[in-house]
C-alpha positions, 0 to 999 in steps of 0.5 A: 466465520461460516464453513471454518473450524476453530484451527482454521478460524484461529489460523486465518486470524493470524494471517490477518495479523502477520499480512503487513508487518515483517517479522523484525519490525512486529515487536516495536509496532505491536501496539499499532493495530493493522485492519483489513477490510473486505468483502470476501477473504480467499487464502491459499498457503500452497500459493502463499498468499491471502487475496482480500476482494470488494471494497478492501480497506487496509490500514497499518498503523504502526507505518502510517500506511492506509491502502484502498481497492477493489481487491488487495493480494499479499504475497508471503515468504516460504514460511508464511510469515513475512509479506514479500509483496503487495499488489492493489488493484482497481480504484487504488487510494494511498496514503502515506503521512502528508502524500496521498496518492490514486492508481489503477495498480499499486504495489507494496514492497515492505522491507524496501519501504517502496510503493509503485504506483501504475495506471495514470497515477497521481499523488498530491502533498498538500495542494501540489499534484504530480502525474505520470504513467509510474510513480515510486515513492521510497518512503524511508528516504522521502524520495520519489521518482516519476516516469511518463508513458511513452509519447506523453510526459510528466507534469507536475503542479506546484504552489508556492508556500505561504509566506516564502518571499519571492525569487528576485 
């Protein structure tokens, strides 16, 4: 990396490795590989935090997790060493198992396991689409809440399931 000395190199990969994996989970996924992709890589330890700009693709493995924007910012504790907070922005993509999910904004809470997904959002689980103006997904309950903008409401298509005999 141009313009770096080693420690600085050495430092920076370290971050890359720390920026979506709390510290008590890192030991039952560290064979799991987390990558981010980006076009540039800005990281202020005075702010605490590593902002990952132009076509940022981020994949953590070891949660199944796959995030996709224009920029992604992670927001670390005092020590830098846990991320407290995820912020996609601009033509987000999420995925997350069989839910995938598009957004102008998304946020990532990792110890809650909660995605916020703004801006016109919609997520899909196979053919099945929802919209509305905020959707939560709480992924370690596989639950998830939808909330419509003000003057305009929630809506939601679903197909039946192959195979489910139908209602009498």
């Amino acid at each position: 990396m141009r313009g770096l000395t080693r420690p600085q190199a050495c430092l920076l990969g370290a971050l890359v490795l720390l920026v979506a994996v709390p510290k008590s989970l890192r030991a039952a996924e560290e064979q799991a590989p987390i990558t981010i992709s980006a076009d540039s890589l800005e990281v202020n330890r005075k702010a605490r935090v590593a902002i990952y700009q132009g076509n940022v693709a981020a994949n953590d493995r070891g949660r199944g997790i796959s995030i996709l924007a224009d920029r992604i910012d992670f927001f670390f504790d005092e020590r830098m060493e846990e991320v407290e907070r995820t912020t996609a922005v601009g033509n987000v993509r999420f995925s997350h198992g069989e839910r995938r999910g598009a957004a102008e904004r998304a946020e990532y809470f990792p110890r809650e396991e909660r995605v916020v997904l703004h801006g016109h959002p919609k997520v899909w689980q196979d053919s099945d689409v929802v919209t509305g103006c905020r959707i939560t997904l709480l992924l370690r309950e596989d639950r998830s809440r939808v909330e419509a903008c003000d003057g305009e409401r929630v809506n939601a298509v679903l197909y039946p399931k192959r195979g489910a005999s139908p209602r009498r």
